[in-house]
C-alpha positions in Angstrom: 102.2 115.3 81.4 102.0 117.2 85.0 100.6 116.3 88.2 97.0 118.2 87.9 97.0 120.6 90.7 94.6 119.8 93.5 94.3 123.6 94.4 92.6 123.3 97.6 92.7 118.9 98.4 96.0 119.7 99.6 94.7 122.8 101.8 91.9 120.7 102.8 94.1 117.4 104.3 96.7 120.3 106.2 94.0 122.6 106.9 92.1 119.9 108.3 94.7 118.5 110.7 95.5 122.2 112.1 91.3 122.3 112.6 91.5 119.7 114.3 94.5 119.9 116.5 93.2 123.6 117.6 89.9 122.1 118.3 92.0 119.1 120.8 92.8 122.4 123.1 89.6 122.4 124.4 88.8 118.8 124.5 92.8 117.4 125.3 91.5 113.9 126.7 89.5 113.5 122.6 93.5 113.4 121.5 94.0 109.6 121.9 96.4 109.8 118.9 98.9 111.4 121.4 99.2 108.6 123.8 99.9 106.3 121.1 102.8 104.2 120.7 105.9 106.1 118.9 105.5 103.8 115.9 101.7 103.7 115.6 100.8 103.2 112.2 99.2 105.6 109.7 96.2 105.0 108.4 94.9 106.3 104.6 91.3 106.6 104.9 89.5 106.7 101.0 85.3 106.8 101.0 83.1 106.5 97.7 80.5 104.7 96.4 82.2 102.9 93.4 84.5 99.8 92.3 87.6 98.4 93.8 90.6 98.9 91.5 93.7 96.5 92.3 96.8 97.1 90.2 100.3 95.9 91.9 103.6 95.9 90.4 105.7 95.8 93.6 105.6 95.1 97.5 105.6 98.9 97.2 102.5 100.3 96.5 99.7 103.2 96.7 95.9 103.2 95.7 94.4 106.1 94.8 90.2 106.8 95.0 88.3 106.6 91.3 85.0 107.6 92.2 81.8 108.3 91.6 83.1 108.6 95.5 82.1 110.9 98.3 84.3 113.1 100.6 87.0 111.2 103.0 86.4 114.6 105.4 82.9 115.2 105.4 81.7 111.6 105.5 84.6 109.7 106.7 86.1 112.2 109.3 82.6 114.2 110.2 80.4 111.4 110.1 81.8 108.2 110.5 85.0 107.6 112.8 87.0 110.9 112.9 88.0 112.6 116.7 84.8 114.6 116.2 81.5 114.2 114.9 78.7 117.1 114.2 75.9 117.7 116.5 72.9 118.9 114.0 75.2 120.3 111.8 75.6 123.0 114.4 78.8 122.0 115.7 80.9 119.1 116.5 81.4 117.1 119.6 83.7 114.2 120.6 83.0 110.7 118.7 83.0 108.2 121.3 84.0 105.6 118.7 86.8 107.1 117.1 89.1 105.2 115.1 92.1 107.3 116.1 92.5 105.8 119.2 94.1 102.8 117.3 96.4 104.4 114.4 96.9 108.3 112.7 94.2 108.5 109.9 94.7 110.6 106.9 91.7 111.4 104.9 92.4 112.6 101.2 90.4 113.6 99.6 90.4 111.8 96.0 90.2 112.5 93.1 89.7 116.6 92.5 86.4 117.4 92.4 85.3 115.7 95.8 84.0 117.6 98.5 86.6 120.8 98.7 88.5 119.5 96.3 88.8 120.9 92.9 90.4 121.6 89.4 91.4 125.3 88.3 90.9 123.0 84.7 87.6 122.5 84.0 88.5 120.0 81.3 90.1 117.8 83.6 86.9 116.3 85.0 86.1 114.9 81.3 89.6 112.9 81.1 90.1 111.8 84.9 90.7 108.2 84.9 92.4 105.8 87.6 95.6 106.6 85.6 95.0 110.3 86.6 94.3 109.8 89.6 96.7 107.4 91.2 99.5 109.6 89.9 97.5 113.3 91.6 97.3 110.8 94.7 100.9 109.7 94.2 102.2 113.7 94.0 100.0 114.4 97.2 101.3 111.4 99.4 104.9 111.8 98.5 104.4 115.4 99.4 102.4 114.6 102.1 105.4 112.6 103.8 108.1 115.3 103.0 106.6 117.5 105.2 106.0 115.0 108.1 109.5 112.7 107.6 108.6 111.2 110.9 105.3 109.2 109.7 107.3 107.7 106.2 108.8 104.3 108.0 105.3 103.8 110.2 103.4 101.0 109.5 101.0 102.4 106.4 97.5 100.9 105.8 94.7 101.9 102.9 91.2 101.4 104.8 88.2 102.7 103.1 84.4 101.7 102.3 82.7 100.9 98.5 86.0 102.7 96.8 88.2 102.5 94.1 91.4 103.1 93.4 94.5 102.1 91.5 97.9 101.0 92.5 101.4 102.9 91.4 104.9 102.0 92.8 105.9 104.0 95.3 108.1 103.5 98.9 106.0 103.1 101.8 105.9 100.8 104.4 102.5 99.5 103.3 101.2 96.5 105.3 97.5 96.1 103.9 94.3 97.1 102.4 91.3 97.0 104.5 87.6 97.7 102.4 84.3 98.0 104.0 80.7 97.4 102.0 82.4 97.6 98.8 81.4 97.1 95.2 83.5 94.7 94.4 81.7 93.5 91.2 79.2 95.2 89.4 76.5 92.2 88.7 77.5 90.2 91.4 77.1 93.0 94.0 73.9 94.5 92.7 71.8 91.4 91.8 72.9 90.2 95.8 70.2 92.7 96.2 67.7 90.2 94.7 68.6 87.8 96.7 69.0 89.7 100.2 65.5 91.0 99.6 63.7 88.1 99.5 65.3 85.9 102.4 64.2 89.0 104.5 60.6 88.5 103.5 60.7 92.1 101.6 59.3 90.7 98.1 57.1 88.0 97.6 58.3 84.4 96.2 57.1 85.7 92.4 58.9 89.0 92.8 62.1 87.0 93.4 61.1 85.0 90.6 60.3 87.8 88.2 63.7 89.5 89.5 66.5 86.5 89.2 64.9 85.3 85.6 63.3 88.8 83.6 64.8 91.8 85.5 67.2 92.0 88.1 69.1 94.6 90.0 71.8 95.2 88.0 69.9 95.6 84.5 67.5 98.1 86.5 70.6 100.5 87.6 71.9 100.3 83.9 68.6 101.4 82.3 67.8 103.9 85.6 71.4 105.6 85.1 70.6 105.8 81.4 67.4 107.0 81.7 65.3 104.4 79.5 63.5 102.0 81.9 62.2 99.2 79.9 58.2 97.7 80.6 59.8 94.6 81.9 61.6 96.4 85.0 59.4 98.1 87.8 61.4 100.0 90.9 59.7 99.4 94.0 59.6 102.0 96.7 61.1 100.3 99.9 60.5 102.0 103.4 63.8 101.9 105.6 63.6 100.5 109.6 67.3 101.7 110.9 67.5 103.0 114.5 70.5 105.2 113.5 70.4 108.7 112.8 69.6 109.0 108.7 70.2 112.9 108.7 73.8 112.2 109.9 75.2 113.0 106.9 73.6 115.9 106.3 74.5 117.2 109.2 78.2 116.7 108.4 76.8 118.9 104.8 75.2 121.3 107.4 78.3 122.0 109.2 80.9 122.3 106.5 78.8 124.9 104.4 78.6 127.0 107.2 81.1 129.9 106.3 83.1 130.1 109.6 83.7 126.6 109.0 85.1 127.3 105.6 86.7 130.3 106.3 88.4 127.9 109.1 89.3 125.4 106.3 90.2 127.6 103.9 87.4 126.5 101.6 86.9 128.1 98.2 83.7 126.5 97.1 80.2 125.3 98.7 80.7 121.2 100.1 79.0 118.6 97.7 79.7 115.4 99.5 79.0 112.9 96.3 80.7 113.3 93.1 78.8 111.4 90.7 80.8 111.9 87.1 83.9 110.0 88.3 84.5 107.0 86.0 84.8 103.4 88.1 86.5 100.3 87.7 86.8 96.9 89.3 89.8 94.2 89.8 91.5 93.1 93.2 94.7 91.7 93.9 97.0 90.3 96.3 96.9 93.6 99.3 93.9 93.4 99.9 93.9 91.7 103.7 90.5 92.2 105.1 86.5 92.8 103.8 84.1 93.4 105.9 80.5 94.1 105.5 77.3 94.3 107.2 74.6 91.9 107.4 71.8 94.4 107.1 73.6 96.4 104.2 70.7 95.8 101.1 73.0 98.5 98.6 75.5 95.9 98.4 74.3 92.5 100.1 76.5 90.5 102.2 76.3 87.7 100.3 77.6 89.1 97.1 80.8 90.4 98.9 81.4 87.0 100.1 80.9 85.4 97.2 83.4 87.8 95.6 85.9 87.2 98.3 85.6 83.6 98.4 86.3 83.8 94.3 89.3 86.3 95.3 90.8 83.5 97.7 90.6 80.8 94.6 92.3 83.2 92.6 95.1 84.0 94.7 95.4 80.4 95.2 94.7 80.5 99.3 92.9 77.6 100.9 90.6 78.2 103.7 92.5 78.2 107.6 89.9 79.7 109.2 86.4 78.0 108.7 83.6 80.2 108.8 82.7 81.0 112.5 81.5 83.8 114.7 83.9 86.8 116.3 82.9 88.2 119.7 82.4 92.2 120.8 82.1 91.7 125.2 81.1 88.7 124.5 77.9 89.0 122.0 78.3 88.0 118.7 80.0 90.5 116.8 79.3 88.6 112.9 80.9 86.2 111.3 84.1 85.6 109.9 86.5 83.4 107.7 89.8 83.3 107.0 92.0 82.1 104.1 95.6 81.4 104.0 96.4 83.7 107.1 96.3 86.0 104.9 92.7 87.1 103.2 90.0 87.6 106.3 85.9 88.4 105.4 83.5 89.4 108.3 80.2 90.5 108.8 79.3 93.1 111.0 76.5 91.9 113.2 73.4 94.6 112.6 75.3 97.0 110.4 74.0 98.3 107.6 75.8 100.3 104.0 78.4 102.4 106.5 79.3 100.1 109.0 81.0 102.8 110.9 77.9 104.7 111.1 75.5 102.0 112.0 77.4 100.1 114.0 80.3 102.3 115.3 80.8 100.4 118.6 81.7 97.3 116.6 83.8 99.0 113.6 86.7 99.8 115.9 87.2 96.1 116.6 87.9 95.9 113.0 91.6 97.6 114.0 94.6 97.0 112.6 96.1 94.0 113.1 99.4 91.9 112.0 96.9 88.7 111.2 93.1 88.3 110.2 90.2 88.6 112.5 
């Protein structure tokens, strides 16, 4: 069977890059990655709103995004931590909290049929699985590093938020896996909801009660998605206090539909930043080094993630080294953070909410790359 061919992902990635390098003329102080070390590492940056897939069969290894996921460009590099972020959606101005000021990022878009991305084979979209993609992913990457030779033997770290992905053997340098907000766990994430609502005083004590014994959040997703809402299970309409800018994202949707920008890209479709008929799945394994999460985040609660980290640790066989204990950003309180076997780190991200980078992007940098846990 063939490597489907991602028509324009692979136009997106490059085109991207040369956007972006053209745009550094103008702006030559926004290129931190410049004055990096020689040996920086490089960074693969994977966004979606779906499971965690570990699979490892080697020290050598690649994941790949399974979605239902959204855009690594449009969210990831637009909205969230790229060199440049867009002003109203009418154009795009430096991002003071840029993560490539610490590593190269490459955002890849994955699998076909997010954002630019797409399949001549309309077929295709009905068999994707994580088998499918890891190996499209797998083509891209190796391709990817036989045009630029020089970035094979750097450092190589997967970093990405509420994505999923699968592992195939392949030789890169890979140090780590690095997953914000993610849904680990289907149940455990979702009814986290249950719980993170009522200790913030958002449902009353027999709302909880209803919710944790009759009808919690995970059997009200299953019958919303299937469209048959049982009598038992109400959805409440919750109003939203963040002092962030909600329209960010469409902004980023703003820009990249605009057709100079496309033209510029080399687009051959409108953007869709979500992709929701992507299948998911969920295991973990041994790569992954850090979770973080933030303590405001209600999709996916806090308290689930570390729950599901905690029963990651057990697995793996890793005691705790690292008690849990508070991490500083000039000197406030950045979260909290433990720490197991020098090897598996969780932290929260003090005020953040779902999107850490976008909610808190002052603190998200101080999640960098680093050779131990927090």
């Amino acid at each position: 069977m063939f490597p489907q061919p991602w028509i324009f992902l692979i136009a997106t990635i490059f085109a991207t890059s040369v956007f972006m390098s053209s745009l550094v003329e103008s702006f030559p102080e926004a290129d931190k990655v410049k004055s990096l070390p020689e040996q920086s590492p490089l960074v693969l940056w994977l966004n979606g709103e779906s499971y965690l897939c570990v699979i490892f069969s080697s020290f050598n290894c690649l994941v790949a995004s399974a979605g239902p996921v959204c855009t690594s460009v449009g969210v990831g590099a637009f909205t969230e931590h790229g060199p440049f972020v867009t002003n109203q959606g009418e154009a795009i101005e430096k991002n003071q909290y840029s993560w490539n000021k610490e590593a190269n990022i490459l955002y890849l878009e994955s699998p076909a049929g997010v954002g630019f991305s797409y399949s001549l084979n309309l077929p295709f979209y009905k068999t994707l699985n994580n088998e499918v993609t890891a190996r499209d992913s797998l083509v891209f990457l190796q391709r990817w590093f036989a045009k630029f030779p020089e970035y094979k033997n750097r450092d190589f770290y997967i970093m990405g938020e509420s994505y999923g992905g699968h592992y195939s053997k392949v030789n890169f340098n890979i140090k780590g896996i690095t997953i914000g907000n993610p849904l680990l766990d289907f149940d455990t994430d979702m009814n986290a909801v249950d719980e993170y609502y009522w200790s913030h005083g958002i449902i009353t004590d027999y709302a909880y009660k209803i919710m944790t014994s009759l009808c919690n959040s995970s059997r009200v997703l299953r019958e919303y998605f299937s469209g048959q809402i049982s009598k038992d299970c109400v959805l409440l309409q919750l109003k939203k206090s963040q002092k962030f800018d909600e329209c960010n994202l469409k902004y980023s949707e703003m820009y990249l539909n605009r057709k100079d920008v496309q033209k510029a890209l080399h687009a051959r479709l409108d953007y869709d930043p979500l992709n929701r008929e992507i299948p998911t799945i969920n295991v973990v394994g041994f790569f992954v080094k850090s979770v973080y999460t933030g303590d405001q985040d209600s999709v996916i609660p806090c308290m689930g993630t570390r729950r599901l980290v905690d029963r990651l640790a057990k697995t793996l066989g890793l005691k705790t080294t690292v008690p849990y204990s508070s991490w500083f950003v000039d000197k406030q309180v950045g979260g909290w953070t433990q720490v197991y076997g020098n090897h598996l780190s969780y932290a929260t991200v003090r005020g953040a909410s779902h999107g850490t980078p976008v909610t808190q992007g002052h603190m998200a940098p101080c999640l960098k790359l680093q050779r131990k846990p927090m």
